[in-house]
VOPAGU-2260 file (C-alpha; in pm, 1 decimal, decimal comma):
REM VOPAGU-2260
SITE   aa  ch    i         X         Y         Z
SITE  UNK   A    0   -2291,9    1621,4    3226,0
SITE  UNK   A    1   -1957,9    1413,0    3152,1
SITE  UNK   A    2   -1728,7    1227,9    3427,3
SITE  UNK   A    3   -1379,9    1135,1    3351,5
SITE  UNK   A    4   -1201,7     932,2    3523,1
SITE  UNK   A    5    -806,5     816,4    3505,8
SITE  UNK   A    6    -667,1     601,5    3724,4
SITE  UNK   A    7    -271,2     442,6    3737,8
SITE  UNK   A    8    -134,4     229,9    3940,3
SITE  UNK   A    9     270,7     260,6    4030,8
SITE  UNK   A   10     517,8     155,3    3906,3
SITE  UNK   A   11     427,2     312,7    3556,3
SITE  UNK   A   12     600,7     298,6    3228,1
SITE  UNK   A   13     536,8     455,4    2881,8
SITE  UNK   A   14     508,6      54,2    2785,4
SITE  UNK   A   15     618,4    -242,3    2942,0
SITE  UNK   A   16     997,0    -393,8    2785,6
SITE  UNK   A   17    1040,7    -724,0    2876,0
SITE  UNK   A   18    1454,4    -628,2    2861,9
SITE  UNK   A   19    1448,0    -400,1    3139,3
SITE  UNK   A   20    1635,4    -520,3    3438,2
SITE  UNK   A   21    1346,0    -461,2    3638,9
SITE  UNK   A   22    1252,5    -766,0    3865,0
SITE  UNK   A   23     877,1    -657,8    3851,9
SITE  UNK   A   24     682,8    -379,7    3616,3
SITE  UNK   A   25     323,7    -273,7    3592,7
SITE  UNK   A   26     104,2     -23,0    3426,1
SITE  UNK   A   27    -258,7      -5,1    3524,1
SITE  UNK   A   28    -507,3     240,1    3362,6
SITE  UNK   A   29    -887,7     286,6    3408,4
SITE  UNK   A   30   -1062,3     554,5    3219,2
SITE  UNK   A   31   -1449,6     625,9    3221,2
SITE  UNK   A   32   -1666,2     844,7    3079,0
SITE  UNK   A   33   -2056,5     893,4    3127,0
SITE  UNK   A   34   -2271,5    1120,7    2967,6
SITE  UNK   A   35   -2647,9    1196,0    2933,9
SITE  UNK   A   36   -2871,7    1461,3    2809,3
SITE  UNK   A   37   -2894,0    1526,5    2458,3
SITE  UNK   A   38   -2648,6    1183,6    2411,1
SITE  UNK   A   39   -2657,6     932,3    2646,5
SITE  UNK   A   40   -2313,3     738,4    2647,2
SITE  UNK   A   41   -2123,6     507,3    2885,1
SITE  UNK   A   42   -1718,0     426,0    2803,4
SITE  UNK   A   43   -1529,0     201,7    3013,0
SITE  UNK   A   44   -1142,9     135,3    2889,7
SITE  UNK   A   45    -931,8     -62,4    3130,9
SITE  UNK   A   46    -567,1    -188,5    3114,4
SITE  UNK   A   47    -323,2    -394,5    3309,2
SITE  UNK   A   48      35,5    -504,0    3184,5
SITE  UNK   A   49     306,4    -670,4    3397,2
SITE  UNK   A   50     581,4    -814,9    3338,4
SITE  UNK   A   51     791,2   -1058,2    3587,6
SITE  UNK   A   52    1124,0   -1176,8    3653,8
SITE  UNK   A   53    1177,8   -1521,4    3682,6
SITE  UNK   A   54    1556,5   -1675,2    3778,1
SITE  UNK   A   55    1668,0   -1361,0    3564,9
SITE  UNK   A   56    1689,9   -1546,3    3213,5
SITE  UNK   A   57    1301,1   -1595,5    3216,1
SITE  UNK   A   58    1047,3   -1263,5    3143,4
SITE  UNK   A   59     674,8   -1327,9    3166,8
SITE  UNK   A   60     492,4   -1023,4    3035,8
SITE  UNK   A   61     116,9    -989,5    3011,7
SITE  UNK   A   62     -86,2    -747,9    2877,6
SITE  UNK   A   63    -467,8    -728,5    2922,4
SITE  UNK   A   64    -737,5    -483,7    2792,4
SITE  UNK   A   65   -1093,2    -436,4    2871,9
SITE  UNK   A   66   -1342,1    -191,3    2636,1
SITE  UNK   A   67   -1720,4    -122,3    2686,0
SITE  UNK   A   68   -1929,1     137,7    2531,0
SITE  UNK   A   69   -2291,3     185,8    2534,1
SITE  UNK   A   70   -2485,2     450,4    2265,6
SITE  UNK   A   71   -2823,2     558,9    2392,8
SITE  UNK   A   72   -2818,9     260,2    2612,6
SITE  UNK   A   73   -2763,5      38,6    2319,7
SITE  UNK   A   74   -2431,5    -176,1    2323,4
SITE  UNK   A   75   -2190,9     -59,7    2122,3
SITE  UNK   A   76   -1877,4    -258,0    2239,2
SITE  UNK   A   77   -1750,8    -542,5    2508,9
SITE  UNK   A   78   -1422,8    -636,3    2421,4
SITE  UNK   A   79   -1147,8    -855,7    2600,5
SITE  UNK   A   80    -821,2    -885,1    2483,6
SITE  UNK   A   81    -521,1   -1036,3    2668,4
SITE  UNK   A   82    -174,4   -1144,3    2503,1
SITE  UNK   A   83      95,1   -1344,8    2732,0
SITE  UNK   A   84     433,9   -1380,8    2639,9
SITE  UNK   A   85     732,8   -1623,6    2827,1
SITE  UNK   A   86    1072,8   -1487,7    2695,4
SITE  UNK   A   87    1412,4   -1658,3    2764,4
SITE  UNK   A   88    1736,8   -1441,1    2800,4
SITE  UNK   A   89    1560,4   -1116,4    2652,9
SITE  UNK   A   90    1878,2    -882,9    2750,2
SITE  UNK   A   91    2022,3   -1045,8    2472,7
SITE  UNK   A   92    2019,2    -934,9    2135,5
SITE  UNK   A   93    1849,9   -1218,1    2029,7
SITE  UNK   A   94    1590,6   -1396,8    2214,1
SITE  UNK   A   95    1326,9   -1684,5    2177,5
SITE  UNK   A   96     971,3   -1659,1    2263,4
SITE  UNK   A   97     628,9   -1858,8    2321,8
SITE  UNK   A   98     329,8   -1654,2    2304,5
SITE  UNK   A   99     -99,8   -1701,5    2409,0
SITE  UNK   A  100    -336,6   -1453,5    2296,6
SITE  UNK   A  101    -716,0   -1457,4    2340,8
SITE  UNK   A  102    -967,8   -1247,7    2226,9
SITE  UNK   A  103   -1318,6   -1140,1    2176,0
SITE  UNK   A  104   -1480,1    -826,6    1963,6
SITE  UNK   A  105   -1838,5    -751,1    1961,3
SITE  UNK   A  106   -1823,7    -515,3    1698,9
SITE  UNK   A  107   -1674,1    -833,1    1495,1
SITE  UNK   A  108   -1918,3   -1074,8    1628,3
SITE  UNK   A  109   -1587,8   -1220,7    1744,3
SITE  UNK   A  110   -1708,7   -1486,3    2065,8
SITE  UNK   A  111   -1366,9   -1582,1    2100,6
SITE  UNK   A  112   -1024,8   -1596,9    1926,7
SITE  UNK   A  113    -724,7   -1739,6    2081,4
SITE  UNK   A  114    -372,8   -1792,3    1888,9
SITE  UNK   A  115     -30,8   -1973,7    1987,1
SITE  UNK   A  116     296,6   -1918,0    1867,2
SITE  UNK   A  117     651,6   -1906,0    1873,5
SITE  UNK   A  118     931,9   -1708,0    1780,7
SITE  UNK   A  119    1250,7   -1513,4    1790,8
SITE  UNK   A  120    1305,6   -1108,1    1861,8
SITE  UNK   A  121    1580,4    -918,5    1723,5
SITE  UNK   A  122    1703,8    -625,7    1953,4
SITE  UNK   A  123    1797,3    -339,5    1717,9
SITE  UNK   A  124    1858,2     -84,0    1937,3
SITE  UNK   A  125    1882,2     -49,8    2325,6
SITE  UNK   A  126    2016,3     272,4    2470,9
SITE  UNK   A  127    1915,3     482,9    2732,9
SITE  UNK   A  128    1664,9     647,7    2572,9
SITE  UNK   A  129    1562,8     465,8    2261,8
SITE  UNK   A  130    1457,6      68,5    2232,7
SITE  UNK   A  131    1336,8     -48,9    1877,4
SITE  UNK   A  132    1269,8    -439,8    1851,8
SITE  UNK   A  133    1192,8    -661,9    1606,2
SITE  UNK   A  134    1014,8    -992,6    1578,3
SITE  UNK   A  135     859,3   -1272,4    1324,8
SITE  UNK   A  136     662,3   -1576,2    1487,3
SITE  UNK   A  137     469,3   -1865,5    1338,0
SITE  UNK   A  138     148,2   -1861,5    1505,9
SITE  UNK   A  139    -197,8   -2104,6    1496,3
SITE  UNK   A  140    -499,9   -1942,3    1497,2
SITE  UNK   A  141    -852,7   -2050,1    1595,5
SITE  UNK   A  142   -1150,0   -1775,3    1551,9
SITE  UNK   A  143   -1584,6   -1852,7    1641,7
SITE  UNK   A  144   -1806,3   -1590,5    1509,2
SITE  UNK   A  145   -2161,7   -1599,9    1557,1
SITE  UNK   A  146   -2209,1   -1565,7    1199,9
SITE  UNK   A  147   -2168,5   -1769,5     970,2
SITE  UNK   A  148   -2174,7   -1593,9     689,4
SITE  UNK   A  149   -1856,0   -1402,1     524,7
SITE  UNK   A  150   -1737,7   -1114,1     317,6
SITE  UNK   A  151   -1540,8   -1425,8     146,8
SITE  UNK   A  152   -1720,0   -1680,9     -27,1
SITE  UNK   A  153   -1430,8   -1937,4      59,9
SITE  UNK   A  154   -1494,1   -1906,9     397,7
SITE  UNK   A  155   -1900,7   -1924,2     385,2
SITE  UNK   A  156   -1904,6   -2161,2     202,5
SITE  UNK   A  157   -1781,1   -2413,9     465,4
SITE  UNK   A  158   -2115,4   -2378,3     656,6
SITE  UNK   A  159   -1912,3   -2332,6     952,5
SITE  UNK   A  160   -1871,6   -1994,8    1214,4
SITE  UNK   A  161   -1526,7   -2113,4    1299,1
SITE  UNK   A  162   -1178,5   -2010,4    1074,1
SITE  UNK   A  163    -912,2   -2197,6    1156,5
SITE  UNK   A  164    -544,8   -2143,3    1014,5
SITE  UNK   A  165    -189,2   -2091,2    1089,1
SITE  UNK   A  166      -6,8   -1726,6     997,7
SITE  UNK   A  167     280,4   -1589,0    1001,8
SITE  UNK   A  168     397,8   -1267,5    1188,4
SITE  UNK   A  169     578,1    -971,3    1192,2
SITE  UNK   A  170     654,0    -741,7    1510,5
SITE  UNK   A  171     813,4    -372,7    1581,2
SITE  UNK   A  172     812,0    -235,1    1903,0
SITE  UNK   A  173     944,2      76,7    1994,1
SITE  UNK   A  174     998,9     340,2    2323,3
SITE  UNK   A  175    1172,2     661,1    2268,4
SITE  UNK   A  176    1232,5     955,9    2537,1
SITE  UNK   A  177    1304,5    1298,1    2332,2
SITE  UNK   A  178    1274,0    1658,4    2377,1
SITE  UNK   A  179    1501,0    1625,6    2746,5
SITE  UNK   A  180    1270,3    1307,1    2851,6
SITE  UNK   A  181     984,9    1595,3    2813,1
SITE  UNK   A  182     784,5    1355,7    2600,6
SITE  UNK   A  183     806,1     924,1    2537,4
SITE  UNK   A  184     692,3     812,9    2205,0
SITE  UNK   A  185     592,4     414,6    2193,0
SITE  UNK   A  186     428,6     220,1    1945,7
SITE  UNK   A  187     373,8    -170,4    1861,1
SITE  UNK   A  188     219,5    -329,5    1548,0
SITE  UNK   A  189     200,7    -608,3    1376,5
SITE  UNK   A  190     113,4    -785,1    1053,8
SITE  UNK   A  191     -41,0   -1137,2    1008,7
SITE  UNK   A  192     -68,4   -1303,7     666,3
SITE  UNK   A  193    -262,5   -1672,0     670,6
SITE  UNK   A  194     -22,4   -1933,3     520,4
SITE  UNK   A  195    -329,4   -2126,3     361,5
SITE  UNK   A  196    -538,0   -1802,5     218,6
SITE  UNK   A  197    -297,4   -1512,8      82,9
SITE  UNK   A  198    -642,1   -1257,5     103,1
SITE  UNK   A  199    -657,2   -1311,2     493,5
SITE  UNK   A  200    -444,6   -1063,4     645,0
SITE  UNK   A  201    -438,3    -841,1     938,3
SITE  UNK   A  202    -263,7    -565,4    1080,2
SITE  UNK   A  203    -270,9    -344,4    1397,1
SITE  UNK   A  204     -34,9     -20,5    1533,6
SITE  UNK   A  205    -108,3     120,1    1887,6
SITE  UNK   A  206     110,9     430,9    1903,4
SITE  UNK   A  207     116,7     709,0    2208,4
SITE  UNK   A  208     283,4     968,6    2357,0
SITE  UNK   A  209     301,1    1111,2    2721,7
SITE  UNK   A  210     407,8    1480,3    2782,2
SITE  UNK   A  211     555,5    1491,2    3099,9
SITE  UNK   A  212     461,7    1768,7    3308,3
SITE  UNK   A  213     595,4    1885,6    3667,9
SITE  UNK   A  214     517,4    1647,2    4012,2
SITE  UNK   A  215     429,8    1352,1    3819,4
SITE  UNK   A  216     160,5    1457,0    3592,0
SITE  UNK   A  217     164,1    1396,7    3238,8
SITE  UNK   A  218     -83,4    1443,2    2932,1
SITE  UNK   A  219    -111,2    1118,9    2724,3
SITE  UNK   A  220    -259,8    1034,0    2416,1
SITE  UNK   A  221    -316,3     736,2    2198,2
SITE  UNK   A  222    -454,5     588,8    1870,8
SITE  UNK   A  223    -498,7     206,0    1814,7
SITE  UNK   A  224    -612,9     127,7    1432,1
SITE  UNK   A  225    -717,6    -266,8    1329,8
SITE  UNK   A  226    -769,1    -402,7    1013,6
SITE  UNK   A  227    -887,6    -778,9     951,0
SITE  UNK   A  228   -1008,0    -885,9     577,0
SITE  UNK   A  229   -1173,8   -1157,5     695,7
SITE  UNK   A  230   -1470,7   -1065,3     869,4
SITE  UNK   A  231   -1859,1   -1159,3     914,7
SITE  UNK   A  232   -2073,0   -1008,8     672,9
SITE  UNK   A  233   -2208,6    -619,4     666,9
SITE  UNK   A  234   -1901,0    -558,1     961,5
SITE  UNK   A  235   -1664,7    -281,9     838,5
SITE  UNK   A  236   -1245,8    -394,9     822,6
SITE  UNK   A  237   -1098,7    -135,2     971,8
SITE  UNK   A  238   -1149,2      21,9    1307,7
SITE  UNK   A  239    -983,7     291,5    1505,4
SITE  UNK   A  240    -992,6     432,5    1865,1
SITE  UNK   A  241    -813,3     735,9    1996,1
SITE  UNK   A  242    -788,3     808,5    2356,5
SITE  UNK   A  243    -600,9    1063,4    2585,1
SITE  UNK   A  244    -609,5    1225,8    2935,8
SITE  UNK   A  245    -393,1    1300,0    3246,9
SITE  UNK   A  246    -183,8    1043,0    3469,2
SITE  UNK   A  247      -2,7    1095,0    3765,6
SITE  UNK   A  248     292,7     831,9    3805,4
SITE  UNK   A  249     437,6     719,0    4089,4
SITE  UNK   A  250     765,1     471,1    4056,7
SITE  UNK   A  251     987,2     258,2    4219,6
C-alpha cells in the first residue's frame, strides 16, 4: 500500500521573485510517500520559501528544503539545504546582493557545507508573463566530509576531510506563464568553478512546470539534477530527483 501526501500553504507561486511588488510571498510544500510489502520505502520532501519586504528597497528571500528516504528500512537520504539572500532595490534592472547557503548531503557524506557571497543580478526580461534573470557572484566556500579520502589525489592528499576555497558563480532564473496562463514553466541553475583548482566544478538546474487545472488545482512536476567533481571516494557525481503531484493554491 502507498500514501501520498501534498500539502501547500497560501499564498503560492510557481517560484518565489524577489522583484515582485509583493510585501510578503510564500510557498510551502510537503510530500510523503510510504510503502511496504514487496518494497518497503519511506520519502519525506519538504519545502518552504519566503520572501519579505523590508522599507521597499530591501528583499529578503529564503529558500529551505528538507529530503529523507529510507530503502528497506535502510537510510538512503537526510538532506538539508537552505540558501538566504538580502537584495537591495531588486525592481531595478540591476541589483546588488549578499547571499548564505548551508548544506548537508548524506549521499555525499556531506556533514555540512556553508558558502558566502556577493554579487550583482541583471534583469533581462520582466513582463507580465515572462521574468528571465541573470547573475555572477564571488562566493567562499567551506565543505566537512566524513571522509577523508577523494576521487582527487590533490585533495587527499592534505590528510584533511575539510575543502576549503573561493568560486565563482553564474545564475539564470526564469518564470514563464504560456499556453493562456494554462501552464508556468520555472527553472534556476547555476555553475560554480573553484578559483584555486580549475577540475572542481559544480553545477545544478531545478526546472518545473504546473498545469493549471479548474478551482485551484494544478498538476506539477519537477526534476532537480547535481553534479559536483569533487567528491569522497566510491560516491557517484551526478545525481537526479524527479518529483510531481497535485496542489491546490490558494492566494492573496
Amino acid at each position: 500500500m502507498i500514501y501520498v501526501i501534498l500539502v501547500w500553504k497560501f499564498p503560492i507561486f510557481a517560484q518565489i521573485n524577489e522583484s515582485d511588488t509583493l510585501t510578503f510571498q510564500t510557498k510551502n510544500t510537503i510530500i510523503s510517500s510510504w510503502q511496504s510489502g514487496n518494497v518497503d520505502l519511506l520519502a519525506i520532501r519538504a519545502k518552504l520559501d519566503l520572501s519579505a519586504s523590508v522599507k521597499k528597497k530591501w528583499v529578503c528571500k529564503s529558500q529551505n528544503s528538507f529530503l529523507y528516504q529510507e530503502i528497506f528500512k535502510r537510510k538512503a537520504d537526510e538532506d538539508v539545504f537552505s540558501r538566504n539572500f538580502l537584495y537591495y532595490n531588486p525592481h531595478q534592472i540591476f541589483y546588488p546582493f549578499v547571499m548564505g547557503f548551508i548544506s548537508t548531503n548524506f549521499r555525499r557524506e556531506i556533514d555540512m557545507r556553508y558558502f558566502t557571497g556577493i554579487g550583482i543580478t541583471w534583469q533581462g526580461i520582466k513582463s507580465k508573463n515572462h521574468t528571465l534573470k541573470f547573475a555572477i557572484s564571488g562566493i567562499y566556500e567551506e565543505t566537512r566530509f566524513k571522509n577523508y579520502v577523494f576521487n582527487s589525489d590533490f585533495y587527499t592528499q592534505n590528510n584533511s576531510n575539510i575543502i576549503a576555497t573561493t568560486r565563482a558563480t553564474a545564475w539564470i532564473f526564469g518564470k514563464h506563464f504560456v499556453f493562456d496562463k494554462k501552464i508556468i514553466v520555472h527553472y534556476d541553475g547555476y555553475v560554480q568553478p573553484s578559483f584555486e583548482r580549475s577540475e572542481n566544478i559544480r553545477w545544478q538546474i531545478d526546472a518545473g512546470a504546473d498545469f493549471i487545472l479548474p478551482k485551484n488545482f494544478s498538476i506539477v512536476a519537477n526534476i532537480l539534477y547535481t553534479y559536483e567533481s569533487a567528491i569522497a571516494i566510491s560516491q557517484k557525481q551526478e545525481d537526479t530527483i524527479v518529483t510531481f503531484g497535485f496542489s491546490y493554491a490558494l492566494k492573496k
